[in-house]
N, C-alpha and C positions, 0 to 999 in steps of 0.2 A: 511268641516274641513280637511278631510283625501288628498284633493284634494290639497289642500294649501300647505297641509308638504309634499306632493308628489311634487310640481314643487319646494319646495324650496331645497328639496335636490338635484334634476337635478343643480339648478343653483350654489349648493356648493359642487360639483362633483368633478373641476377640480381645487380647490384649495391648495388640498394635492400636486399634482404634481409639482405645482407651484413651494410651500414654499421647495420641493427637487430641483427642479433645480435652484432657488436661491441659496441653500444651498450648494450645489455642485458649482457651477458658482462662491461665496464668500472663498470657500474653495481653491480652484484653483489659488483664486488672492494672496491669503494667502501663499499657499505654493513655487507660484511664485516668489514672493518675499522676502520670507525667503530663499529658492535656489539662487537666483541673490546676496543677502546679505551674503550667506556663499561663495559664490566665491570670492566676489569681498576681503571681509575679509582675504582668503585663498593665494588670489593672492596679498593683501597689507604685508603678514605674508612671502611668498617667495621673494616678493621683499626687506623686511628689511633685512632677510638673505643674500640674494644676496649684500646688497649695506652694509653690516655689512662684509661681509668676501670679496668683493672689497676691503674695507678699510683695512683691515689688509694683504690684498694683497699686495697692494701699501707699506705698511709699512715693509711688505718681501723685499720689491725690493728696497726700500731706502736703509735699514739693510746691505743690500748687496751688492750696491755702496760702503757705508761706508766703508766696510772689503774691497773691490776693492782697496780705497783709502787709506787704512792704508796700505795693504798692499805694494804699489807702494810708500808710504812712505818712508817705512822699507828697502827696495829693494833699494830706491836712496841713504838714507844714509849709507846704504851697500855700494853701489859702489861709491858713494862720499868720501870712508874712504883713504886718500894714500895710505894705506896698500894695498889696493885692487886695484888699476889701472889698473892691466893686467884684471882683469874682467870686469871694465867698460867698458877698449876699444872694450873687446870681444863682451858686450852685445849692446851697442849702446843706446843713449838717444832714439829711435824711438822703441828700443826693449821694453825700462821700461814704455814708454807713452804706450805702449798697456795693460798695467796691468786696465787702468784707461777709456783708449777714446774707446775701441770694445763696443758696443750694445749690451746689455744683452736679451734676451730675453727668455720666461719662459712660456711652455713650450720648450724646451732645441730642436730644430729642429737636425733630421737625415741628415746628408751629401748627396747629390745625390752618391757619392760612397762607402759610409758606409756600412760594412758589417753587416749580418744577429746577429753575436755576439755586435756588435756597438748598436747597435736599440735595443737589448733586454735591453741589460744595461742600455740605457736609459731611457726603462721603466722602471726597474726594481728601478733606481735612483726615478723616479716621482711619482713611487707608494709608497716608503719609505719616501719621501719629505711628501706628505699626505696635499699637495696642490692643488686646484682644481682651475679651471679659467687659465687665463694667464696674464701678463705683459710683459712692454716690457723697461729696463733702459738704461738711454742714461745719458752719462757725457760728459758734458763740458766745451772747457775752458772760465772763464769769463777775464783772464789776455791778452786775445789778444784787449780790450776793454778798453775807455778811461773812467771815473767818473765821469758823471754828475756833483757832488757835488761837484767838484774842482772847479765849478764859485766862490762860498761861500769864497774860501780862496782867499784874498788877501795880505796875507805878510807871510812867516816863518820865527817865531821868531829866534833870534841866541839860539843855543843850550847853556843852561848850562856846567859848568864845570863838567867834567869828559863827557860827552856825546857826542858824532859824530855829525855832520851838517845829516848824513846818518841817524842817529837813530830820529833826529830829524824831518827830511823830512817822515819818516815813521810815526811820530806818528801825527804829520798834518796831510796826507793820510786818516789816520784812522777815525781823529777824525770828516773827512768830511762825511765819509760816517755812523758815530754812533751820532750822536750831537743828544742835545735833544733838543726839540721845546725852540726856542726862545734866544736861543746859536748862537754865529756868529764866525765857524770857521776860526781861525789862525786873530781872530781882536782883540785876546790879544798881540800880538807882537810887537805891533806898537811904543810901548813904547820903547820898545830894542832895536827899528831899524832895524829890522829883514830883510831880502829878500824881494822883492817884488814880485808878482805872478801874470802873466798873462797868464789863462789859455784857452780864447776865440780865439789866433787867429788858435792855433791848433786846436778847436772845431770847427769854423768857415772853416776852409778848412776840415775838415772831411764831415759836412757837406753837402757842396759846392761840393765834389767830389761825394756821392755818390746820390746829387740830379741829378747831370751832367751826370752820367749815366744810372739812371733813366727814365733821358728824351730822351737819346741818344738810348733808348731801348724799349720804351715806347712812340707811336706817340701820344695817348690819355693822356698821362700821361700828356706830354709835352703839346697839347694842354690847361689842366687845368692848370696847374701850372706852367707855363713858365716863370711868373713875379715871381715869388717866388725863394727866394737867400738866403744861410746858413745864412748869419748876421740877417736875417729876425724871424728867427728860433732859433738862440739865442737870439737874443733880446726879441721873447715874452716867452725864458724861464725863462732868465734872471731876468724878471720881474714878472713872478711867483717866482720868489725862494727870491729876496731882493725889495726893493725901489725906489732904486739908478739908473736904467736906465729909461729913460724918457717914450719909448714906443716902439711899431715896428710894420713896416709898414707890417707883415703879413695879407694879406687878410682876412677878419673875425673877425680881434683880437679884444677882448675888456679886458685892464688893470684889472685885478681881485686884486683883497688887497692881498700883499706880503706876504708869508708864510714867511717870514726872517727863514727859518730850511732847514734842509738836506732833498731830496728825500729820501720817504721811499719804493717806488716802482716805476720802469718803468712807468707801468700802471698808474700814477697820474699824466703825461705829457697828457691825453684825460679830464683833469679837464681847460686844457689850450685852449681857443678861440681858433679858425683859426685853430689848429694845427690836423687836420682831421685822420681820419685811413689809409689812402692813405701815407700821411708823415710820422704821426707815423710807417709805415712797414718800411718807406725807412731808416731810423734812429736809429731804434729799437736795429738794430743787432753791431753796432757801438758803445753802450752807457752800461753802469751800472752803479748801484746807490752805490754799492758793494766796498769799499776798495780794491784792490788791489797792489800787492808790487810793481807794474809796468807794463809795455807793453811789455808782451810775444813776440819776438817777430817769435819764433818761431810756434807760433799758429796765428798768424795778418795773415791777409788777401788782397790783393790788395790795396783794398780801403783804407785802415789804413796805411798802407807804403805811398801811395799819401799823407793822410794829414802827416806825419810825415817828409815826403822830397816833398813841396810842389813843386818844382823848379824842380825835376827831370822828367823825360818824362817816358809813359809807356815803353820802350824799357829799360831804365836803372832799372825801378822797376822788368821787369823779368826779366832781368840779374840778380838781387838780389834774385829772389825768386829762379831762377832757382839752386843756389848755394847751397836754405835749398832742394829744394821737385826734384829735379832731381835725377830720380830712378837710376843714372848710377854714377852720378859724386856727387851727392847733398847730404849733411848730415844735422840735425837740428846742433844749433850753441851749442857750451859747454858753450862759457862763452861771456861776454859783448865785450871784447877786441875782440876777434874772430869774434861776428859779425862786429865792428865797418871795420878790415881789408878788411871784404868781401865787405862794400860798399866803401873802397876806391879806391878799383877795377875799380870801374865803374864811367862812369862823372859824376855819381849826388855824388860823394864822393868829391870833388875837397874841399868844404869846410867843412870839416868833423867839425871842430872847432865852426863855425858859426850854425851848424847843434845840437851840441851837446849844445850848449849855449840858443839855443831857445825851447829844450826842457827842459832844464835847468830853463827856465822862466817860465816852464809852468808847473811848479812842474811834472814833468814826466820823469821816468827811464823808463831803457833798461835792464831786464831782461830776462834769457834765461831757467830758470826753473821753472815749472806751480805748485803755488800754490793755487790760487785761483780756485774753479770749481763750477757748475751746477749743480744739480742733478735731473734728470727728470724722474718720471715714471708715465708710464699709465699701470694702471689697469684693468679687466674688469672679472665678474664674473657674469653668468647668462644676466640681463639686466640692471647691474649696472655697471658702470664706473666709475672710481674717479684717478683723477690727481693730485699728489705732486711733488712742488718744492722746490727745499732747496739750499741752497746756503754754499759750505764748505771753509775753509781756512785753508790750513797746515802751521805747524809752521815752522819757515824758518830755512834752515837746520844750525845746528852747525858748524862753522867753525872752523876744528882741524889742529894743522901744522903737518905734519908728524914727527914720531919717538915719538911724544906724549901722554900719556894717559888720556882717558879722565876721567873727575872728575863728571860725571855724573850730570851737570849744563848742562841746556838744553835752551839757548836764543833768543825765538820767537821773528818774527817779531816788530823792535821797542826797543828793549830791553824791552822784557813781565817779568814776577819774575822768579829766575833761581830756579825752584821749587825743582830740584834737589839736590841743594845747605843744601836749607833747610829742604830734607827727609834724607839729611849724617846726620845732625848737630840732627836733633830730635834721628836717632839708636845712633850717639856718647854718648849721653848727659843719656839714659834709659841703655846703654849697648846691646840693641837687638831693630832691626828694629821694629819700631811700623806700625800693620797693621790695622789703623781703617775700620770697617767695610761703615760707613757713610763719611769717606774720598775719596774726588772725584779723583781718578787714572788720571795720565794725559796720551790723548791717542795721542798727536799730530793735533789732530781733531777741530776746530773750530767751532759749527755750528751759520750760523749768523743770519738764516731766513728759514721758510719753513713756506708751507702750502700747505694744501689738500682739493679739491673740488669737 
């Protein structure tokens, strides 16, 4: 008997050891895993942070365009006033564009010759700003760019009584790039008799010009897409946006059921067959879906001057440009007449009439002060990053005759409400200015669109 509980304790000897280094061995996994779970928790806690104060980064740097832009506002119809001429001449239209087009970026970079006083200050700025991360804001202009959504109009009505053909071709403009789904801009006119509007063959040679040098730049380009021609490309937009065109021989294309509405974004030209990311880039910087009060033409580009005097040769278009951006001789243009002068200079002016009549058909002015703009910023804070766009529109400026005062009516693009008008008529009527707190202040500021990703 004693023999039996003698081997049977030999053989549960090594059992205790076991059940510890199990126990240790499960404790281990245990604690492994609860360490791997508080990091990972830890590090999704700095990342909301981080992509939480990106985001209000980004909304700093918007914030701050805006004021850019108001203030370049304020500053034009400063020197827009007659009273004031001797100071517009001094500061120069290229002086007040810089209020708006320099690149902002945040934190605020030292000069390579910046003194030891320059650099503190500007810490001393960035530690009281109580901003962390950086950005970087860029404006630009969207008026040197034609409007998509002028395929959509085909006729402007005649303007009503009391109203301009001007105020009316503005508010067509508008209404192409705001319409609501299922709206067929300027196809109430038709009644009136209105204008007729043809706005593809200027879109068509925009096109056309800058796939031409594409390909001329580009041997691979050219090898893919050599058949492929602007009428190709309007045609299968054409036919996203209405009915009414039959088809287009774009490579790819397959007829998608017509939105009959206005583009609400560039980016919804990649919902079109055929139309690849390769074309989309070459097009992209050419187009907006965006109203505008016309083609800048002091912010246009090459390519936009070819579609705009498709008949002139590149030698006459930099003669033209040579007249805005020549650092010796060159100045941006004051007004419409002035530029029309500088292209009669040159031989592509010879039919200045003929030139003004087909843009005339194409619902498209010639202005020379940027209201329309871009606003781009990138954020980044830690390992977050977040990108907003926005899209502004100033109100077009008051036009005052000199010697007169003004009556504080303030007549945005279109003839918008002279809201002015009716903040005299509200203090006359109480005897003292009424200031509601929930009355929206007008800032001159439009915003049409934005979004942050």
């Amino acid at each position: 008997m004693t023999g039996k509980l003698t081997r049977r304790k030999k053989n549960e000897s090594g059992i205790a050891l076991f059940m510890v280094i199990s126990s240790l061995a499960l404790l281990s996994v245990v604690i492994a895993e609860l360490t791997y779970t508080t990091q990972i928790n830890a590090r999704m806690a700095y990342n909301n942070v981080d992509n939480l104060k990106a985001f209000y980064l980004a909304k700093a740097g918007f914030k701050l365009s805006l004021l850019r832009l108001r203030a370049f506002a304020q500053a034009s119809k400063f020197a827009n006033d007659p009273a004031n001429k001797q100071v517009k001449q001094a500061l120069g239209k290229d002086i007040l564009d810089k209020l708006w087009n320099f690149p902002f970026i945040y934190p605020i970079p030292a000069l390579p010759d910046a003194t030891e006083a320059d650099k503190d200050a500007l810490k001393a700025f960035q530690k009281e700003s109580k901003l962390t991360g950086s950005f970087t804001a860029n404006i630009t202009s969207e008026s040197g760019k034609l409007n998509l959504n002028n395929l959509l109009i085909k006729e402007i009505p005649k303007a009503p009584a009391g109203q301009t053909q001007s105020q009316q071709g503005d508010k067509s403009s508008r209404d192409s790039g705001g319409s609501q789904p299922g709206s067929s801009p300027g196809s109430s006119g038709s009644a009136q008799g209105g204008d007729q509007v043809d706005f593809r063959p200027l879109m068509e040679d925009a096109i056309s010009n800058a796939l031409q040098r594409k390909k001329d730049e580009d041997h691979e380009f050219f090898d893919t897409y050599r058949s492929v021609q602007g009428k190709d490309i309007v045609d299968a937009i054409d036919c996203y946006l209405s009915k009414e065109p039959a088809g287009s021989n774009l490579p790819g294309f397959k007829r998608p059921d017509p939105k009959e509405a206005p583009l609400y974004s560039m980016s919804e030209l990649h919902l079109i067959n055929g139309l690849d990311d390769n074309l989309y880039d070459v097009i992209e910087p050419l187009f907006t879906v965006y109203s505008t009060p016309g083609i800048n033409v002091n912010s246009a580009g090459k390519t936009m001057f070819k579609a705009l005097f498709p008949d002139a040769s590149d030698e006459d278009i930099d003669g033209i440009l040579r007249k805005r951006d020549d650092p010796d001789v060159g100045k941006p243009w004051e007004s419409e007449e002035e530029f029309w002068k500088s292209v009669s200079d040159v031989a592509a002016g010879k039919n200045i009439e003929q030139l003004k009549e087909r843009l005339k058909k194409a619902n498209v002015k010639i202005v020379t002060d940027e209201l329309s703009f871009k606003v781009s910023v990138v954020a980044t804070h830690g390992l977050s990053t977040k990108r907003l766009e926005a899209y502004v529109i100033l109100d077009a400026p008051e036009k005052k005759k000199p010697g007169t005062a003004g009556t504080g009516a303030t007549q945005g693009s279109g003839g918008q409400t002279q809201q002015g008008q009716q903040s005299q008529t509200a203090s006359d009527s109480s005897g003292a200015q009424q200031d509601s707190a929930s009355a929206k202040k007008p800032t001159g500021l439009n915003l049409i669109y934005w979004r942050i990703i």
